[in-house]
KELUM-504132 format. One line per 3 residues: their letters; for each residue x, z, y of N, C-alpha, C, O, CB. Coordinates in steps of 0.001 Angstrom, whole numbers, plus 500000, padded with zeros to 6 digits. Glycine has a CB too. Layout:
# KELUM-504132
A = X,Z,Y,X,Z,Y,X,Z,Y,X,Z,Y,X,Z,Y | ...
***
This chain:
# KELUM-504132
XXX = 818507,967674,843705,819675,967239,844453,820900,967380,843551,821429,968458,843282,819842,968064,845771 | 821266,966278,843148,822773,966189,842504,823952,966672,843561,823924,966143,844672,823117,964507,842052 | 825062,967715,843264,825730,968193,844099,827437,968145,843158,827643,968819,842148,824949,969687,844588
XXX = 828291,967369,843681,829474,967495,843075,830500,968170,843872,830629,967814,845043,829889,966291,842691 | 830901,968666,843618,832052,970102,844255,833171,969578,843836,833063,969063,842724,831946,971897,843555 | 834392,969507,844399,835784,968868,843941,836642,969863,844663,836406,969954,845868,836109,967153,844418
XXX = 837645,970675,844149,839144,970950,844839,840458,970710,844356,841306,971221,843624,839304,972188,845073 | 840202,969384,845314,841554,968414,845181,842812,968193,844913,843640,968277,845821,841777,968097,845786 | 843165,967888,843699,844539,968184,843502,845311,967726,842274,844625,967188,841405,844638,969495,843554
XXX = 846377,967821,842087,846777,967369,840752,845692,967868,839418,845166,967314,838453,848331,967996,840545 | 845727,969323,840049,844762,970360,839008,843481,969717,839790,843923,969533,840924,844989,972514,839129 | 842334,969349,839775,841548,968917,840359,840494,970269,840042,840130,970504,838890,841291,967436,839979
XXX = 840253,970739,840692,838659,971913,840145,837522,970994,840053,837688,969990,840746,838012,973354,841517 | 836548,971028,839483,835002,970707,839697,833673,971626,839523,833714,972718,838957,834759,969704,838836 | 832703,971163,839974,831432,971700,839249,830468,970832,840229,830541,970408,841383,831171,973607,839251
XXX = 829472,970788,839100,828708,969806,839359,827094,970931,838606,827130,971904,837853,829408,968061,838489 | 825797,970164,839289,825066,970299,838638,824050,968975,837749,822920,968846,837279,824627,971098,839393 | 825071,968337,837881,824252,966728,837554,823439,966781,836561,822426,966083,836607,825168,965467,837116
XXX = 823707,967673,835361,822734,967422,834135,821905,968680,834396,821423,969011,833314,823490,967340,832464 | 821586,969399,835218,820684,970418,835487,821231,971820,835160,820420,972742,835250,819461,970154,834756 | 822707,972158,834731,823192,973094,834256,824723,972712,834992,825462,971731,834916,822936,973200,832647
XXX = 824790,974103,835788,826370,974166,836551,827353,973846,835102,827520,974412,834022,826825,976145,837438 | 827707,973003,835558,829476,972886,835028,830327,972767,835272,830450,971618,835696,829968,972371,834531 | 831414,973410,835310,832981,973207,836181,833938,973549,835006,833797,974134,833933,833318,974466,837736
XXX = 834982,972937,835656,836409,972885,834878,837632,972356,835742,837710,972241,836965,836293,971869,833566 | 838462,972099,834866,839291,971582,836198,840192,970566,835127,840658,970719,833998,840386,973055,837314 | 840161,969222,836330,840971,967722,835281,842182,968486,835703,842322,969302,836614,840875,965517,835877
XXX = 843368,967831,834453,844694,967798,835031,844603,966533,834957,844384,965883,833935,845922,968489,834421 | 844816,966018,836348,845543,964335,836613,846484,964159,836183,846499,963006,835753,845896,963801,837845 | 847906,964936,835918,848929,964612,835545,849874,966226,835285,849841,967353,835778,849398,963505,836613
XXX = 850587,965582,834328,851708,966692,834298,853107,966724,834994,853482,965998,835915,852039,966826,833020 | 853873,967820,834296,855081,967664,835779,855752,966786,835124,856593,966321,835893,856223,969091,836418 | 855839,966195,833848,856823,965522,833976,856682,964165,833944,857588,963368,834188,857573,965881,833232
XXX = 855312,963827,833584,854929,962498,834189,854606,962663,835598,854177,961560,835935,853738,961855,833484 | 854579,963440,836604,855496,963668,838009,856259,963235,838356,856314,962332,839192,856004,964470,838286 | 857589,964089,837467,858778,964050,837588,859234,962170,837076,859730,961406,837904,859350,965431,836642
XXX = 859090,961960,836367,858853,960198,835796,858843,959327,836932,859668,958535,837387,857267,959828,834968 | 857184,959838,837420,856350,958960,837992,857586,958832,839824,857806,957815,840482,854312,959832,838021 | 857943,959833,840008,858980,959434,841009,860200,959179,841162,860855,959267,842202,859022,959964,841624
XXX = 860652,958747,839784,861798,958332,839574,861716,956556,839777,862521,955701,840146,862228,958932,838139 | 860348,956550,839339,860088,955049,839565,859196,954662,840866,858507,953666,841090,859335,954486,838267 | 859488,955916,841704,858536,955595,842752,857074,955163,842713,856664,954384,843573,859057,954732,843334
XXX = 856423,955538,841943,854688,955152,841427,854576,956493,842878,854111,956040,843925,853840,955708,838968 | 854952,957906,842892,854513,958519,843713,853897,957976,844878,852730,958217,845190,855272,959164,843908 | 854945,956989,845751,855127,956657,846945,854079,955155,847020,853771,954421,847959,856826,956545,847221
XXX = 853812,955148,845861,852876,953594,845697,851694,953823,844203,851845,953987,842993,854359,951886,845216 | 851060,953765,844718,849988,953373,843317,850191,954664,842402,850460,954466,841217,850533,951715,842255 | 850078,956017,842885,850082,957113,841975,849137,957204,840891,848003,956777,841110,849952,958192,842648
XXX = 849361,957602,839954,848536,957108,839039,847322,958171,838482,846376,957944,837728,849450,956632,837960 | 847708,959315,839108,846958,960694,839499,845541,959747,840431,844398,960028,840068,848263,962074,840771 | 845677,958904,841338,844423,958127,841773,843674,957775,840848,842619,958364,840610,844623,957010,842439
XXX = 844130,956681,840127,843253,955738,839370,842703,956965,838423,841473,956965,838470,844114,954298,838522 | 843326,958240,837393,842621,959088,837331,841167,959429,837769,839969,959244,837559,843236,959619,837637 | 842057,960024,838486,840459,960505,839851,839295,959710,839559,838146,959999,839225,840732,960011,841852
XXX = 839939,958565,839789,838713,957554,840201,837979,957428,839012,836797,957767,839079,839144,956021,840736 | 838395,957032,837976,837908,956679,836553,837082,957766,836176,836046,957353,835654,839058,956469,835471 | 837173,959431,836268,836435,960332,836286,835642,960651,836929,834817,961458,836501,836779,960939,836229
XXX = 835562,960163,838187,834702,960138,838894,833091,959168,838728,831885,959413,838716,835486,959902,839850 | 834047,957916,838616,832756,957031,838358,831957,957327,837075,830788,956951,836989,833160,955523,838269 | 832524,957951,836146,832209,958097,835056,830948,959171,835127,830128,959337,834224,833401,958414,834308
XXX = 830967,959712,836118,830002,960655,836127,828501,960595,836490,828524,960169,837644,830464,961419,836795 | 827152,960793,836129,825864,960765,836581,826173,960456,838484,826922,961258,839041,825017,962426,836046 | 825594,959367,839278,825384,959446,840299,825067,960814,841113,824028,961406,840823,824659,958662,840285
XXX = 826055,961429,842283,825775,962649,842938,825092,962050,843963,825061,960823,844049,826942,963572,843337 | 824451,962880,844882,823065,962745,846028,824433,963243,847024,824828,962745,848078,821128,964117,845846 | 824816,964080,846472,826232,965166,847602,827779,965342,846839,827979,966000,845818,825602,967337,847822
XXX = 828715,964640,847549,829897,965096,847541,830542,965701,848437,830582,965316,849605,830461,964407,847297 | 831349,967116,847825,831764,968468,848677,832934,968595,847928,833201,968509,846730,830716,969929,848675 | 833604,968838,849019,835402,968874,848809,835751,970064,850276,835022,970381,851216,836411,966671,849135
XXX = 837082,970456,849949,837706,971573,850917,837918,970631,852009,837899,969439,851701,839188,972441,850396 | 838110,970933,853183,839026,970160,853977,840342,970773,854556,840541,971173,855703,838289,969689,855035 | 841401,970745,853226,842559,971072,853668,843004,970356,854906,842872,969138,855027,843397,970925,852683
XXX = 843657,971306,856037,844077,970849,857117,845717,970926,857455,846182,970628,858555,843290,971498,858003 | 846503,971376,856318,847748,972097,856517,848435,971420,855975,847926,970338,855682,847934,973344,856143 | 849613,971588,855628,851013,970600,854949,851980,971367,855219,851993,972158,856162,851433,969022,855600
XXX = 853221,971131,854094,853861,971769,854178,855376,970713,854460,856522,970800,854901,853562,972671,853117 | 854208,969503,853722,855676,967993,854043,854936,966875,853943,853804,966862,853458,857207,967687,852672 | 855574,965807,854427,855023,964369,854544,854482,963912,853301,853371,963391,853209,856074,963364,854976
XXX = 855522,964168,852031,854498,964129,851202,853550,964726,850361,853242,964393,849216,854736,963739,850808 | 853199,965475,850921,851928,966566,850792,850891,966148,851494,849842,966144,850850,852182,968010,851308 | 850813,965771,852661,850188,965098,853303,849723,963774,852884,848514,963555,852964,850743,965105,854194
XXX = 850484,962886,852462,849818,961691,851949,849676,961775,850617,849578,960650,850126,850469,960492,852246 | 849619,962728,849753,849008,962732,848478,847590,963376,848931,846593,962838,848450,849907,963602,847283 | 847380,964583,849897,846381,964672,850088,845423,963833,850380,844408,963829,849683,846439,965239,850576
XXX = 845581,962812,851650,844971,961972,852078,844953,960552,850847,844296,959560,851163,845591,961821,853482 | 845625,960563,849633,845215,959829,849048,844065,960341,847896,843360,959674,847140,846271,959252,848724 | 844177,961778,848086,842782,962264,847091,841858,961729,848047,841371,960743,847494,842449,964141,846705
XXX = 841469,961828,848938,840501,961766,850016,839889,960339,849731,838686,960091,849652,841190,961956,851565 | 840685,959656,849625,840600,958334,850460,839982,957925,848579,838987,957224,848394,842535,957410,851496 | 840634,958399,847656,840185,958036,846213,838745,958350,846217,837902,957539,845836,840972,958870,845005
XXX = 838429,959700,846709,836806,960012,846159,836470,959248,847471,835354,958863,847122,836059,961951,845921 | 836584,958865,848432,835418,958174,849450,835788,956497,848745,834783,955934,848309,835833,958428,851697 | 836834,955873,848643,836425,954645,848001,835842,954460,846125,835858,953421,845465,837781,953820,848278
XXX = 835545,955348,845839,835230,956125,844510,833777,956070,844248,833232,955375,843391,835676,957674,844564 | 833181,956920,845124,831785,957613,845638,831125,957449,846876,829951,957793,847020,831898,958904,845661 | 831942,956840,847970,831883,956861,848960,830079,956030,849694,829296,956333,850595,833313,956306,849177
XXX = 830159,955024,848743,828793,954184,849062,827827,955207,848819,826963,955662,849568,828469,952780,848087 | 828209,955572,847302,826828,956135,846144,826113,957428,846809,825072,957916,846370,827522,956773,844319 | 826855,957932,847980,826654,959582,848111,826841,960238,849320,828051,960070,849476,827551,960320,847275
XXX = 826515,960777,850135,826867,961405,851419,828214,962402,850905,828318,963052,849865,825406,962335,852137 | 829141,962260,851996,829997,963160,851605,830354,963964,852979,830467,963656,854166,831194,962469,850855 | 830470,965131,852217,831003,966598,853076,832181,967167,852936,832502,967188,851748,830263,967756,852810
XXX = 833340,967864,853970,834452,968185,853919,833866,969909,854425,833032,970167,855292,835547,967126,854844 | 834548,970773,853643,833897,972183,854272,835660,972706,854340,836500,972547,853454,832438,973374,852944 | 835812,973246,855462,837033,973854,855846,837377,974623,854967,836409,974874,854250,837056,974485,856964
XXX = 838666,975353,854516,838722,976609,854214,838820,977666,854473,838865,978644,853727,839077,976726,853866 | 838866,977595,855605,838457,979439,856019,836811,979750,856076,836233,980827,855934,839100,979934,857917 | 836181,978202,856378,834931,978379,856006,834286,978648,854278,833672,979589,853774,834448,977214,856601
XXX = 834582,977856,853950,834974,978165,852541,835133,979801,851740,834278,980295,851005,836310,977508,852519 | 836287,980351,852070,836678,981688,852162,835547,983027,852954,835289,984171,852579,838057,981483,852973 | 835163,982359,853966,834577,983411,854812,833082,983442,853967,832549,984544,854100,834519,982966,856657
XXX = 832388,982615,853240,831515,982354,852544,831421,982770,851116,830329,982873,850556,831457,981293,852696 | 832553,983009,850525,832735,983448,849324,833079,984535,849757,832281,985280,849189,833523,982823,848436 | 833822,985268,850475,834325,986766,850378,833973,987484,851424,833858,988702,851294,835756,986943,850274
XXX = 833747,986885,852606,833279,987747,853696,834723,987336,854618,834517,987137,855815,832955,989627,853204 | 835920,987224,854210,837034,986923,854919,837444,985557,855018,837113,984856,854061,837992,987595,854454 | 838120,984974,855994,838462,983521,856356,839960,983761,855770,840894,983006,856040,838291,982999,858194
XXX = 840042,984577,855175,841645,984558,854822,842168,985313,853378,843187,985891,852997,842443,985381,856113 | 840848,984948,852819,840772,985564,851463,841853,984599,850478,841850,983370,850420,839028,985538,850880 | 842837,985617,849674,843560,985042,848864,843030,984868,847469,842052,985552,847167,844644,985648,848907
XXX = 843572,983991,846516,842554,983429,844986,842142,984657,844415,841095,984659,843768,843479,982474,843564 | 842831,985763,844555,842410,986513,843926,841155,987446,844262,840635,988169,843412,843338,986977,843707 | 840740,987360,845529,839736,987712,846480,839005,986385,845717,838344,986719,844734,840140,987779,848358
XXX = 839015,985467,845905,838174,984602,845655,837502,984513,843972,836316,984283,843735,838896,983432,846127 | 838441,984726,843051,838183,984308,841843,837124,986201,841483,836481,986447,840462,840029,983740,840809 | 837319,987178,842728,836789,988636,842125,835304,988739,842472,834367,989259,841867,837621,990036,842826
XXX = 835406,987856,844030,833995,987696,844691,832898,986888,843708,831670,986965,843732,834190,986811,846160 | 833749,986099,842851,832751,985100,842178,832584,985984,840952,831382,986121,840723,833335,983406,841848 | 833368,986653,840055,832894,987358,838915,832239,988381,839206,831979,988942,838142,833777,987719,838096
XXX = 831688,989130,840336,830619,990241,841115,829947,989561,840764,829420,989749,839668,830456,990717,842606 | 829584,988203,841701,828356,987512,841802,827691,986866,840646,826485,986723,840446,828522,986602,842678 | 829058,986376,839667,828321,985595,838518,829306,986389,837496,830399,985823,837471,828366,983624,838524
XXX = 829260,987406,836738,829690,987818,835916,830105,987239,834257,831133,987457,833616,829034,988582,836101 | 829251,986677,833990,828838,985441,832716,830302,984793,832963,831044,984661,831990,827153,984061,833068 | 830728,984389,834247,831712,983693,834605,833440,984088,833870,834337,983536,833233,831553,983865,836134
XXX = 833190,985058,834324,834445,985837,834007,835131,985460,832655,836354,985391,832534,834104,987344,833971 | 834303,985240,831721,835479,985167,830497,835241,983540,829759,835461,983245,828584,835147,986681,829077 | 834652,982506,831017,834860,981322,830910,836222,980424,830712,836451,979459,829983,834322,981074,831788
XXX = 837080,981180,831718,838465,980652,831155,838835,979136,832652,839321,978007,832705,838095,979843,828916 | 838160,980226,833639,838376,979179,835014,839920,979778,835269,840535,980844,835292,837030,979465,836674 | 840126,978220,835458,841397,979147,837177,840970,978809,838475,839879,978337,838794,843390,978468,837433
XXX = 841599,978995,838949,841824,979263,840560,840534,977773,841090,839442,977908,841643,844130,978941,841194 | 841290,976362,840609,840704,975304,840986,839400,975587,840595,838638,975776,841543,841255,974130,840512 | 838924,975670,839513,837395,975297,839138,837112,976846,839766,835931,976822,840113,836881,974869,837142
XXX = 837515,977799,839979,836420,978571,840995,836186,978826,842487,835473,979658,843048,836445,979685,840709 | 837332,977466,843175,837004,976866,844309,836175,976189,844175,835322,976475,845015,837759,976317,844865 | 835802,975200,843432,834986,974342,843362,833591,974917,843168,832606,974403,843698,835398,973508,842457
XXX = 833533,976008,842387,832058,976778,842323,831443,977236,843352,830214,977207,843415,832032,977875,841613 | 832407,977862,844574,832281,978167,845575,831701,976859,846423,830526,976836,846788,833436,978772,845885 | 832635,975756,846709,831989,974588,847397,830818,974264,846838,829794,973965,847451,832765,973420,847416
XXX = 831015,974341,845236,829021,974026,844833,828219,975003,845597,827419,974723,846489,828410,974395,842909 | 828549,976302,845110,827196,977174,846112,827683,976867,847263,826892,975947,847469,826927,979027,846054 | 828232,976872,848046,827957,976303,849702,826996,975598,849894,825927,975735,850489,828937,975463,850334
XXX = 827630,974566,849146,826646,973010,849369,825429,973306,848921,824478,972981,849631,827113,971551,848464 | 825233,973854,847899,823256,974258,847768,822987,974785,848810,822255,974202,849609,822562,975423,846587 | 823415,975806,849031,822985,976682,850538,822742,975818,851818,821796,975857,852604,824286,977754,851042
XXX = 823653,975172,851812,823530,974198,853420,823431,972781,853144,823381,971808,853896,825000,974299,854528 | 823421,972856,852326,823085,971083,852358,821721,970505,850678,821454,969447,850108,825377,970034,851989 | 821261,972017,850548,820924,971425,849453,819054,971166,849894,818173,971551,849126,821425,972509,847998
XXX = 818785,970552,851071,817612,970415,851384,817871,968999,851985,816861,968337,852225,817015,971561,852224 | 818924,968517,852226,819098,967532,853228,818517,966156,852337,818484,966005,851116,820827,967467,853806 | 818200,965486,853125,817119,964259,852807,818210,962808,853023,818773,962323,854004,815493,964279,854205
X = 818139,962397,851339,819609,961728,851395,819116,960056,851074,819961,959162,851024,820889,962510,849976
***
């Protein structure tokens, strides 16, 4: 079972097991000041270019059986909200045919990696170097060891499912 793990974002986390060996890292889609640029000319508000990113890395990758992403539910502003929903909408018109896709909450998420639904990164990034120690002086941040987490989820609960 091919399983791709994504936490969504400018910093994008991943891990995947596509070539038979976990790998994660995390894309930067963009920097702040091609950000800062990119909404001076309004690309933000239209045709961000942090998408076509996404997308291009995405396809680029071995066909997944499973795509697993957080399902942020929160916002802090309108446009937070529709950059989110344009990651979303990138990996389902992206991957969307090729692959069943799964949204796992984050407190579910959290409660699965640490025992708490309200575990902060640093709870999160300590629970994973217990468990996988090797890990530790890989040189993850925060994103790619969300994403490790959504990978082991998804083996755990979805890695039998008949796709």
């Amino acid at each position: 079972m091919n399983i791709l793990a994504l936490d969504l974002g400018t910093n994008t986390g991943y891990a995947h097991g596509l070539n038979g060996v976990l790998q994660a890292g995390t894309w930067q889609l963009a920097t702040a000041a091609e950000i800062k640029a990119w909404g001076k000319n309004r690309l933000r508000r239209r045709c961000d270019p942090r998408m076509q990113r996404l997308s291009n890395l995405l396809v680029e990758l071995p066909k997944p059986d499973i795509v697993v992403f957080e399902d942020v539910e929160f916002s802090t502003s309108t446009g937070q909200t529709q950059l989110w929903a344009s990651y979303r909408a990138t990996v389902w018109l992206s991957l969307g045919t090729r692959c069943h896709m799964e949204c796992v909450p984050v407190s579910t998420l959290k409660k699965f990696a640490t025992g708490s639904g309200s575990a902060d990164k640093p709870a999160m990034a300590a629970a994973l170097f217990k468990q996988q120690p090797e890990l530790k002086t890989a040189g993850l941040d925060d994103n790619a060891i969300d994403a490790i987490w959504l990978y082991s989820w998804a083996v755990q609960n979805l890695g039998r499912m008949k796709i």
